[in-house]
C-alpha positions in Angstrom: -28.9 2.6 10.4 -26.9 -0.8 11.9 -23.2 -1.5 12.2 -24.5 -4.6 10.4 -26.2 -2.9 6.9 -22.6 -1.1 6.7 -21.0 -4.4 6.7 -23.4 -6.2 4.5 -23.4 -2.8 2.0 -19.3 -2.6 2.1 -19.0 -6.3 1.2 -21.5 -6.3 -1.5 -18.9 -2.8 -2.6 -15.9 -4.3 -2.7 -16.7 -8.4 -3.9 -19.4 -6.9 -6.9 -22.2 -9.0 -5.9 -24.4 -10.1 -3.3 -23.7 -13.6 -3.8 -19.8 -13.0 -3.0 -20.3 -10.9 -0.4 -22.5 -13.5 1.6 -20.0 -16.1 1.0 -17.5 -13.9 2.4 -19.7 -12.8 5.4 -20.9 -16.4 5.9 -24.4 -15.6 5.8 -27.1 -16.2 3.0 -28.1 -14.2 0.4 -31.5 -13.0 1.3 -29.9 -11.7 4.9 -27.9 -9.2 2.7 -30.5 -8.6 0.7 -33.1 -7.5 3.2 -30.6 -5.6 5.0 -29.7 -3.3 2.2 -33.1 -3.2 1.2 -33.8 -1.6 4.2 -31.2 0.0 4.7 -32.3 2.1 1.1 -35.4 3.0 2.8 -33.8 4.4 5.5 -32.1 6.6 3.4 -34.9 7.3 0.7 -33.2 5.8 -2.1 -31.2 3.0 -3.9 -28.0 1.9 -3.0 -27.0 0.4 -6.3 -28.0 0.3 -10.1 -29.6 -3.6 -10.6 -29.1 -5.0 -14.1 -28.5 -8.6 -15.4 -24.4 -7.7 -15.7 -24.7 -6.9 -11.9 -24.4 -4.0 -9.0 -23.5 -0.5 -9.9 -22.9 2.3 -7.3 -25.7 5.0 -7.8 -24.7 8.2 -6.3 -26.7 7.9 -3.3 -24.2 4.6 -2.8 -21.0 6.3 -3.7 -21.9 8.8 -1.4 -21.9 6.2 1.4 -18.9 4.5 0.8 -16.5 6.6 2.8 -18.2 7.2 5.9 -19.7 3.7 6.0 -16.4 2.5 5.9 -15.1 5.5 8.9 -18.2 3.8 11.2 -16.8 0.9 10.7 -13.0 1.8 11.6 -14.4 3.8 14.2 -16.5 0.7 15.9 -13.4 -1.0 15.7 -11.2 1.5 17.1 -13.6 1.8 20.2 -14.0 -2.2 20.8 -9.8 -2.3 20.5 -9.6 0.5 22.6 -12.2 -1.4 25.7 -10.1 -4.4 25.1 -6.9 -2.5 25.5 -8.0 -1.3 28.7 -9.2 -4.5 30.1 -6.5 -6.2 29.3 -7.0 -8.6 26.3 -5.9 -9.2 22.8 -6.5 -9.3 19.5 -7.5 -6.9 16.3 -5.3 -6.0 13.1 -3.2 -3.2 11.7 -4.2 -2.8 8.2 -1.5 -1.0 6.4 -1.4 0.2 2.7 2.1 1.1 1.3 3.7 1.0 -2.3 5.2 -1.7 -3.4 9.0 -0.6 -2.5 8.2 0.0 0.9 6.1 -2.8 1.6 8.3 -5.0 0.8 11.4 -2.8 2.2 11.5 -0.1 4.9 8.1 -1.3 6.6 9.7 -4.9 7.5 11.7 -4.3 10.0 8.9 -2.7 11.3 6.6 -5.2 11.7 9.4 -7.5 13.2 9.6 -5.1 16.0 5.8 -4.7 16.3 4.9 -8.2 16.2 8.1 -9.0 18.4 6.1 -6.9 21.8 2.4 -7.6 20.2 2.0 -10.6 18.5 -1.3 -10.6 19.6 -2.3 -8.5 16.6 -2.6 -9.2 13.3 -0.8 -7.1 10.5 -2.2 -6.9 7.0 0.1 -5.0 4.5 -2.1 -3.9 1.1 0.5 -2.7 -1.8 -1.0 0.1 -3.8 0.9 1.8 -6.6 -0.4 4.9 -6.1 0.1 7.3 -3.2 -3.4 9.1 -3.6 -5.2 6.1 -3.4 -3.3 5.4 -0.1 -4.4 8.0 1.5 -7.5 8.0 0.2 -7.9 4.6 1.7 -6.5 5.7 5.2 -9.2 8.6 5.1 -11.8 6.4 4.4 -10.7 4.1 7.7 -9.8 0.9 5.7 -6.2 1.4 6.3 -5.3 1.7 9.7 -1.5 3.9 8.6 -0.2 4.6 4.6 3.6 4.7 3.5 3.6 6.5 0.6 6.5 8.2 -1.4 5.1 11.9 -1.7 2.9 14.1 0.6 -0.4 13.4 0.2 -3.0 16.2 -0.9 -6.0 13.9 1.1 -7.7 16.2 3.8 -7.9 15.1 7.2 -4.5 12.8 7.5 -1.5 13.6 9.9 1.4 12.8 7.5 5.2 13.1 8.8 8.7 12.0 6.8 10.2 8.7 8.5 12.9 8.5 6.5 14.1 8.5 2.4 14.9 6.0 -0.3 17.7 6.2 -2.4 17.5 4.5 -6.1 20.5 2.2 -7.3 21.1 -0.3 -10.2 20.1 -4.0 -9.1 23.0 -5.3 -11.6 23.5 -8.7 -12.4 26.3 -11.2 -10.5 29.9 -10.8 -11.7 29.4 -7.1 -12.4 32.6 -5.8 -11.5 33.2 -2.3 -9.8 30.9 -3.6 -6.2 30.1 -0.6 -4.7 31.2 2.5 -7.4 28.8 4.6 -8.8 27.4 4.2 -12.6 26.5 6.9 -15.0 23.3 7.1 -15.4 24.4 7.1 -19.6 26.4 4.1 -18.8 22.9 2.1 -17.9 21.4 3.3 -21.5 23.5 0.7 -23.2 22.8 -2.2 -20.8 19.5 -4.8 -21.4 16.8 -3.0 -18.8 14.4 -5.0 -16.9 11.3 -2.7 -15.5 8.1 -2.6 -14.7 5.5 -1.3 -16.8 6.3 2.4 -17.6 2.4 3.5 -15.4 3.4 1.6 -12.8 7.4 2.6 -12.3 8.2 6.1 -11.2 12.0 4.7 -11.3 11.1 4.1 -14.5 9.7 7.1 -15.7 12.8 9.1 -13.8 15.3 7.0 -15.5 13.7 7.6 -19.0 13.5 11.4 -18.6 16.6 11.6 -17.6 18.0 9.7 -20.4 15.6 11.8 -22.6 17.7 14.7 -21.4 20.6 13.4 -23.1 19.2 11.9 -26.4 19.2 8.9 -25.3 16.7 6.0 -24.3 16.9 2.8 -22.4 17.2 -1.0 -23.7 13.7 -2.2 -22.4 14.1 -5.8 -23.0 11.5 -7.2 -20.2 8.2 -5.5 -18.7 6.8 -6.8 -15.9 3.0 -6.1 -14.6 4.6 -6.7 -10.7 8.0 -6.3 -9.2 8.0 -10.0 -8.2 9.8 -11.2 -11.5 12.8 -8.5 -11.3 15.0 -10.0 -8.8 15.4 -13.3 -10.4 15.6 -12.1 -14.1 18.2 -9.7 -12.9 20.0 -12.7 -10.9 19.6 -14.8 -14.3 21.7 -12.4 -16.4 18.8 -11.0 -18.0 19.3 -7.3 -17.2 19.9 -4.6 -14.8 17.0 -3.5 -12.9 16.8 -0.3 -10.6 16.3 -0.7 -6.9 15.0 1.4 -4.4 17.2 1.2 -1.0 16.7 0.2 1.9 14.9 -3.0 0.7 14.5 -5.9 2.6 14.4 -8.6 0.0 17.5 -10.2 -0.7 19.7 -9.7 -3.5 21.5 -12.9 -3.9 24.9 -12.5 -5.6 23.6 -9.6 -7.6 25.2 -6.2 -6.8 23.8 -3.2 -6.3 25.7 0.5 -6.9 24.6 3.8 -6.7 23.3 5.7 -9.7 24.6 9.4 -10.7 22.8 11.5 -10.7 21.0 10.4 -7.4 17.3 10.2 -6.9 16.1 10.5 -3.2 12.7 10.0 -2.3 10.9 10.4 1.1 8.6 8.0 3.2 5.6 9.3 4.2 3.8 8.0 7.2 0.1 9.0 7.5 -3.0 8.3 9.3 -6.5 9.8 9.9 -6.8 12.8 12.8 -8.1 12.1 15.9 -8.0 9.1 17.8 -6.4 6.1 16.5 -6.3 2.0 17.7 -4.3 0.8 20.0 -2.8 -1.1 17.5 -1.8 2.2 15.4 -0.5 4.1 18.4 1.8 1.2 18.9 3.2 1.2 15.8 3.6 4.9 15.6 5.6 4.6 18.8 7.9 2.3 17.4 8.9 4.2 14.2 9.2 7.1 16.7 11.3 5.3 18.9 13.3 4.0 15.6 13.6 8.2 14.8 15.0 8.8 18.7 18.1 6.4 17.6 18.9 8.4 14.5 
């Protein structure tokens, strides 16, 4: 079995077809081909289900996935690790984080990372949900996770860098800057969300509300946090907020919600030996904690 057949068989996983993952790979189709091909035989028996729809995981396949993809972080781990040590650059930091922290507590991070190695590249991949995450940095695609609750993943070292706090992302000329709102107070006011599956602010706000007989104005659902800012900066709506976020409010203004909901950030990766690239960054959130 060849570092190459794992590539070839992960692209054809995650594009769907051989023809995309060749195009991806920039090599041709037959290349792929043969090389999973033999890769089957290897293994004494198919890879995927072939019908004219497309590719289908058979079990022998699924059971590949993950530690194809843990060879693979692994190779790269060991070829960032020789380049570490003789002095060159380059590789990435592949980080998979929920929405909220994405685009909020892990920012400032990658300032800091990319301000002593911006030889490396960072990709941040926004997942919704925190098992997936993990599941994700288990498998070695993600290098770290950020996720919002422990994860139940074997095989991850997971430690609390901090919390979020939830407010209400109000719209400009709200008076009362800074003082607290009732969380009964928002149940009157036009609500701007995300869809209720993909929000646990969301799903917190309505059972509290539930609590109390009441329910919220859901006026606009969104599929993706992108929209909520500028709706809520438009008069459309409060929206809730998770704090500290990076992204600008504008002149809308944010207060603090009572009851309060905390939440803590989770910072995981896969035991035993990680990239250079991963080490780094770990030493910088510790270093981050140290100030605290």
């Amino acid at each position: 079995m060849e570092r190459r057949q794992l590539e070839y068989f992960l692209a054809v996983v995650d594009t769907g077809n051989v023809s995309a993952a060749a195009l991806e790979l920039h090599v041709t189709q037959p290349t792929i081909s043969v090389a999973l091909r033999t890769l089957e035989k290897e293994l004494g028996g198919q890879l995927f289900s072939r019908s004219p729809t497309g590719l289908t995981l058979t079990a022998t396949g699924q059971a590949l996935v993950e530690p194809a993809r843990q060879v693979l972080r692994d190779f790269s781990v060991a070829h960032e690790r020789v380049r570490d040590v003789l002095g060159l650059a380059g590789g990435h930091l592949d980080i998979g984080a929920v929405p909220a922290l994405a685009s909020g507590w892990l920012m400032d991070f990658i300032v800091a990372f990319r301000k002593t190695h911006p030889e490396v590249g960072v990709r941040v991949h926004a997942e919704i949900d925190d098992e997936t995450i993990a599941a994700q940095v288990r498998s070695g695609r993600y290098n770290l996770g950020l996720t919002v609750t422990q994860p139940t993943v074997l095989g991850l070292e997971t430690r609390s860098v901090g919390h979020q706090t939830l407010q209400a992302l109000m719209p400009p000329g709200t008076a009362d800057r800074g003082e607290p709102v009732e969380v009964t107070e928002l149940a009157v006011l036009d609500f701007v969300c995300m869809h209720r599956d993909r929000s646990i602010s969301r799903r917190w706000f309505e059972q509290e509300l539930s609590q109390r007989n009441l329910a919220p104005r859901v006026r606009i659902e969104l599929g993706t946090p992108d929209g909520i800012l500028p709706l809520v900066e438009a008069g459309a709506g409060f929206a809730l907020w998770w704090t500290p976020m990076s992204a600008r409010t504008g002149d809308c203004v944010l207060r603090p919600i009572r009851p309060e909901l905390r939440r803590p950030i989770m910072l995981s990766h896969r035991e035993g030996v990680l990239s250079p690239a991963a080490e780094a960054f770990l030493d910088i959130v510790a270093a981050s904690d140290a100030k605290i």
